[in-house]
C-alpha positions in Angstrom: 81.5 -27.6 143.3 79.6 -25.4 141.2 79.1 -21.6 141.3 75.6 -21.0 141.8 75.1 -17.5 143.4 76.3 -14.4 142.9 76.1 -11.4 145.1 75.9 -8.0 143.8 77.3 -5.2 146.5 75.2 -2.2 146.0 73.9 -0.4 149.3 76.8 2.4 149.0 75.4 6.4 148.7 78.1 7.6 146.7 79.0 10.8 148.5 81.7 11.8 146.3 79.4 11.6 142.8 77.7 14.9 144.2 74.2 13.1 143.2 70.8 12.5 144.8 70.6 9.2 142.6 72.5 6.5 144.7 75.8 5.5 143.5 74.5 2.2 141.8 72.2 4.0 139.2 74.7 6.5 137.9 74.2 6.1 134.3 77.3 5.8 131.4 76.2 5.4 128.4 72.3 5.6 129.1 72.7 2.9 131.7 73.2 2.2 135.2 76.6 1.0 136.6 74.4 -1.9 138.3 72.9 -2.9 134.9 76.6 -3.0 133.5 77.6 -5.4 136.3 74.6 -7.9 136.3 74.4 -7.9 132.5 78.3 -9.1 133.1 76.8 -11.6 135.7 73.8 -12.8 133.9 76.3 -14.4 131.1 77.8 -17.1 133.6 76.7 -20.5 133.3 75.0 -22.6 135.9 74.0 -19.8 138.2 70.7 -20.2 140.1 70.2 -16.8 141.7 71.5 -13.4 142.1 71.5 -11.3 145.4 71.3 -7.3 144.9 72.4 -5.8 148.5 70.7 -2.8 148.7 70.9 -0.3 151.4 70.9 3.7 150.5 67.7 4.4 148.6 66.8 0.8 148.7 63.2 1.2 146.8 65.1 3.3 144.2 68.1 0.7 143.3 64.9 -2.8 144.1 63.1 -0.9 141.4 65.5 -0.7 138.9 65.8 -4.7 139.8 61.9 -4.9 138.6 63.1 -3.3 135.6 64.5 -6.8 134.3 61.5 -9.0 134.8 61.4 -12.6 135.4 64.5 -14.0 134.8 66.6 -17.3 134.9 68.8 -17.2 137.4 66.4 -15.5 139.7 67.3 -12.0 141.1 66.5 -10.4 144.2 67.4 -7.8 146.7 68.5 -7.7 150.3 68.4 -4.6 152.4 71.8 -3.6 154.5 69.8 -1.8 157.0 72.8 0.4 158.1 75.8 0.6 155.9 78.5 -0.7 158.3 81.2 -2.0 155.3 81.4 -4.9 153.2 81.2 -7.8 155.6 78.5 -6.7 156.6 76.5 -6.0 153.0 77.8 -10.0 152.7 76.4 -10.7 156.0 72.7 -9.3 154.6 73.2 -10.9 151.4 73.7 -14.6 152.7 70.0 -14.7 154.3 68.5 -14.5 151.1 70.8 -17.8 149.8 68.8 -21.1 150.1 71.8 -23.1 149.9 73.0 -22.6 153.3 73.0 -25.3 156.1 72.2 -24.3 159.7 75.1 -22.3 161.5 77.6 -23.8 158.7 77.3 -22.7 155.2 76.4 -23.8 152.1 76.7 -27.8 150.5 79.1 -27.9 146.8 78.0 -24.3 146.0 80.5 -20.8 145.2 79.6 -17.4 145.4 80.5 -14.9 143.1 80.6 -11.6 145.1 81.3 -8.3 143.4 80.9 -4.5 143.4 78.0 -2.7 141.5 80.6 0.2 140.9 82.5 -1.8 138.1 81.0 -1.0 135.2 83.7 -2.2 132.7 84.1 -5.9 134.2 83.4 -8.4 131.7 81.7 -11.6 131.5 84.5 -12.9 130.2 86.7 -12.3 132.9 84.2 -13.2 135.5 84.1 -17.1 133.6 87.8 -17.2 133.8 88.1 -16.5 137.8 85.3 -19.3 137.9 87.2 -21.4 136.1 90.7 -20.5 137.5 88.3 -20.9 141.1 87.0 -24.2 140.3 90.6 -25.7 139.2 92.3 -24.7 142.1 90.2 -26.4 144.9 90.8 -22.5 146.8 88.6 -21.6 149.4 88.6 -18.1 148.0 90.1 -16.7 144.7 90.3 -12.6 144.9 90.2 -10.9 141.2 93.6 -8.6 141.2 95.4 -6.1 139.3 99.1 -5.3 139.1 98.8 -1.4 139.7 101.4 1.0 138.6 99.8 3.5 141.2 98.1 1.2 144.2 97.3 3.9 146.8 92.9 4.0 147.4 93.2 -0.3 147.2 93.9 -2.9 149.2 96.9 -4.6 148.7 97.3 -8.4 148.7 99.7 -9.5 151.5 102.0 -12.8 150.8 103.8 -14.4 152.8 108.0 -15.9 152.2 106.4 -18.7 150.2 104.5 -17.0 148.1 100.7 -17.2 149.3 98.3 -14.8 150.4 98.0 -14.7 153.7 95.8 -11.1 154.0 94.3 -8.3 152.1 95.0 -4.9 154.2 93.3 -1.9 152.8 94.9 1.2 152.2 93.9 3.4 155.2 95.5 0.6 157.2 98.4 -0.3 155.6 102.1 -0.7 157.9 105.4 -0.9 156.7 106.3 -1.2 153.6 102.8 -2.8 152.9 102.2 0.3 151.0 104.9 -0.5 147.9 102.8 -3.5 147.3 101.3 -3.6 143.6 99.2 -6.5 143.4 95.9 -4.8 144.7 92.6 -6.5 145.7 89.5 -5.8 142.9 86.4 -6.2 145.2 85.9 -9.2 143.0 85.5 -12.8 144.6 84.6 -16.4 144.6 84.5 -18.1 147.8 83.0 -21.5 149.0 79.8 -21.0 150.9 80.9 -23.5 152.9 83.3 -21.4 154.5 82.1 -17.6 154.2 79.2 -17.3 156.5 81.4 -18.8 159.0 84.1 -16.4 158.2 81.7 -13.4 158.1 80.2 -14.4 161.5 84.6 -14.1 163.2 84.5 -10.6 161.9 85.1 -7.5 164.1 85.3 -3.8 163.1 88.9 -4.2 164.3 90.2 -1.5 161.7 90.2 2.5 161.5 86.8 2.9 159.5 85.2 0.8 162.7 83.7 -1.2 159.7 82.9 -5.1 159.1 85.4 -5.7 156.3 84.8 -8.4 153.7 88.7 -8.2 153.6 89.1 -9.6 156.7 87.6 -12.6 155.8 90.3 -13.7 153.5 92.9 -13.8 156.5 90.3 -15.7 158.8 89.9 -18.3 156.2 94.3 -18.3 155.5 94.8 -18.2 159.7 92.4 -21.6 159.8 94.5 -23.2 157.1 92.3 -22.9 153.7 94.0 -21.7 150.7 93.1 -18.4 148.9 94.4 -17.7 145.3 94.1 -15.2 142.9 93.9 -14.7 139.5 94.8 -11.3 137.4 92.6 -9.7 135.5 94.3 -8.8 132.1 93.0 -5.5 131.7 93.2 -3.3 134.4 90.8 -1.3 132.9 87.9 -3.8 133.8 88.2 -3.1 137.3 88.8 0.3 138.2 86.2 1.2 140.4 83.8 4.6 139.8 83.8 6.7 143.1 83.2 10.5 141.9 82.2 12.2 138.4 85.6 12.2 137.1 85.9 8.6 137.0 82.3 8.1 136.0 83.4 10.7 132.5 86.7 8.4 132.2 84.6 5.1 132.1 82.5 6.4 129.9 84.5 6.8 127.2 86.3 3.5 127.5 82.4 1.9 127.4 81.7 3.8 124.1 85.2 2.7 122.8 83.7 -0.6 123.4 80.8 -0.5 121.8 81.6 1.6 118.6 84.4 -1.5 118.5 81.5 -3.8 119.1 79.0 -2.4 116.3 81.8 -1.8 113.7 82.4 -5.8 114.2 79.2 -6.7 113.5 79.3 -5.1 109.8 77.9 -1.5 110.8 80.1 0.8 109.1 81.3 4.2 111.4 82.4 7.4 109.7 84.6 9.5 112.0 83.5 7.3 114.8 85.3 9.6 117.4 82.5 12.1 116.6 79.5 9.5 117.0 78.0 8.8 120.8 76.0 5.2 121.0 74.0 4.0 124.3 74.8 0.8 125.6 71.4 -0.5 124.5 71.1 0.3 120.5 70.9 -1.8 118.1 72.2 -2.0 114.4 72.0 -4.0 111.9 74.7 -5.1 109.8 75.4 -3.2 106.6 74.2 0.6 108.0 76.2 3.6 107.8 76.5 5.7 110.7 77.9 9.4 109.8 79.6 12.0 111.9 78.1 13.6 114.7 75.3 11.5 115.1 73.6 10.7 118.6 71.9 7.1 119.3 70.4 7.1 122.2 68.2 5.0 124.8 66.9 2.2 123.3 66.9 3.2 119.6 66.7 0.2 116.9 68.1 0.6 113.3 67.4 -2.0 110.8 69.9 -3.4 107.8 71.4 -1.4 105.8 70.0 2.1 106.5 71.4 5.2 106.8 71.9 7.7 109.5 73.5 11.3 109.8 75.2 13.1 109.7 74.0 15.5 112.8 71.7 13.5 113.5 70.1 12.6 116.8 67.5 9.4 117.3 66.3 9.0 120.9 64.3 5.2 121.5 63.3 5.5 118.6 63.4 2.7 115.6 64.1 3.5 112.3 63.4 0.0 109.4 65.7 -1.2 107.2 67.2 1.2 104.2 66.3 4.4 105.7 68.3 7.4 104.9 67.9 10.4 107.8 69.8 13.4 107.3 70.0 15.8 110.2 66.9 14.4 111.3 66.1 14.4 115.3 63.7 11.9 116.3 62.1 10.8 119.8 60.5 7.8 121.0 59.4 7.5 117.0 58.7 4.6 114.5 60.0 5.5 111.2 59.6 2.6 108.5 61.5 1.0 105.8 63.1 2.8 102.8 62.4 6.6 104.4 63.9 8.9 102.8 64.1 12.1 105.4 65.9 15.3 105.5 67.7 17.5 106.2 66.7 19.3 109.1 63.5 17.2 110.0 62.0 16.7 113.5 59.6 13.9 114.5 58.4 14.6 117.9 57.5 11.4 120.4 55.0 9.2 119.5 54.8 9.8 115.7 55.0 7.7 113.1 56.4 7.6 109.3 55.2 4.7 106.7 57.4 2.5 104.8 58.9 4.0 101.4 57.5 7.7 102.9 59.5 10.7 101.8 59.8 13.4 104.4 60.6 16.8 102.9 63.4 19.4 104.6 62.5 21.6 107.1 60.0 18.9 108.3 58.1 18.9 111.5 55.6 15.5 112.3 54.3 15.3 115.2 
């Protein structure tokens, strides 16, 4: 057994973000949602290659795809034609696995599949299912969460001994089905031994008229193959972004994480709660970071430099010792040891030399 694939779910529109982009390429932090997940995905050992589903705007979300380049494990899309649920997005994502074997499924090989709307979900986790997946011999392990308010998921079903026997999603739920907390995630590892013939048994037997990937866990527990869970230890990892106010909220936990993340590699933060960081900067170890200071895009900061306060650097690098005060900056290269400021601007494209002293009130274009 080894986990080889994964499969990214990412052919949803997004109605409720109010957006022409499509739901995958909402940005927090100055990047995608989908780049969060697959930068979570690309961390797992072993795998061999990494199916995108795509289906709304599906030259917009393959092109952000292009964006990473050649790559080990290898990446590529498949197109849901029409966007008929879950099942279904799986169903388009299997033809582009080589593993599989002729109306059966794949030899010794898992598949990681996932939503692209999960921006916080960390490699971390993700290794731990795969390890709590391989232990257990299951023939599915579902990512959960114990959740103090469970209505919008599906709720894992057990039966008197304790196993999963379904997952029911809310619209459907019956009984007292609904005061279940143990919810599903949209996170899974199944053997692709077993799925494709489970995704071939399913029916749109539910009130959305939809192919639910769901409904594959029951199919597999109803034929006698076990299905376990592990879950996750921060709920926050898996709540799923569906509108703009749940985009803002994850947004804030992802700069949390990495003002906690640049603080731990010996860049110091003054009033951090006043400082905004893309999930792409880098900083070197040993820089200062004052209040109300922007880094944005894909802005590089050497070792032991300087920055703020107010002030705003947009892609642009900046070398080691620099000092900007209230300097904006974008798409710049500023060198070692500037000194700059305050109240500077150096417009796109320009360019200040090592030890260079840029006087107040500047303008370099």
């Amino acid at each position: 057994m080894a986990l080889r694939y994964a499969m990214v779910l990412a052919a949803g529109k997004g109605t409720r973000m109010a957006s022409e982009r499509p739901k995958p390429l909402m940005k927090l932090c100055g990047v995608s949602m989908l780049r969060h997940v697959m930068r979570a995905v690309l961390e797992l050992d072993e795998l061999e290659r990494v199916v995108v589903v795509v289906g709304h705007q599906a030259e917009l979300v393959e092109r952000e795809l292009r964006g990473y380049g050649s790559h080990a494990p290898e990446i590529v899309a498949a197109r849901q034609p029409e966007q008929r649920g879950t099942g279904d997005a799986v169903s388009a994502g299997l033809s582009r696995l080589p593993d599989l074997l002729p109306g059966v499924g794949g030899s010794g090989s898992e598949v990681l599949v996932l939503p692209s709307d999960t921006p916080l979900l960390t490699a971390e986790t993700l290794k731990a299912l795969a390890k709590a997946h391989m232990e257990s011999g299951n023939a599915a392990t579902i990512l959960t969460m114990e959740a103090s308010n469970p209505a919008g998921y599906g709720r894992v079903v057990r039966n008197a001994k304790g196993a999963v026997t379904e997952i029911v999603e809310d619209r459907d739920l019956v009984g007292d089905q609904a005061m279940i907390r143990e919810v599903n995630t949209g996170v899974y590892i199944f053997d692709l031994a077993l799925l494709p013939v489970a995704i071939r048994r399913l029916a749109p037997s539910n009130s959305q008229r939809e192919y639910y990937l769901t409904d594959a866990i029951e199919l597999l527990t109803q034929s006698g193959y076990q299905v376990g869970v592990m879950s996750v230890a921060d709920v926050q990892e898996t709540q799923g972004v569906n509108d703009l106010p749940q985009l803002v909220a994850a947004e804030e936990l992802m700069r949390s994480r990495i003002l906690a993340r640049h603080i731990g590699a010996g860049v110091m933060m003054v009033r951090p709660e006043t400082i905004t960081i893309d999930a792409e900067v880098q900083i070197g170890p040993g820089t200062t970071i004052w209040p109300n200071t922007l880094l944005l895009g894909h802005t590089r900061i050497g070792s032991h430099a300087e920055i703020g306060p107010e002030s705003s650097l947009i892609d642009t690098d900046v070398g080691d010792g620099s000092r900007l005060v209230r300097v904006d900056a974008t798409a710049a290269t500023i060198g070692r040891s500037v000194m700059a400021g305050p109240y500077v601007s150096i417009r796109e494209g320009a360019t200040v030399s090592d030890r260079a002293i840029v006087e107040p009130f500047s303008l370099l274009k």
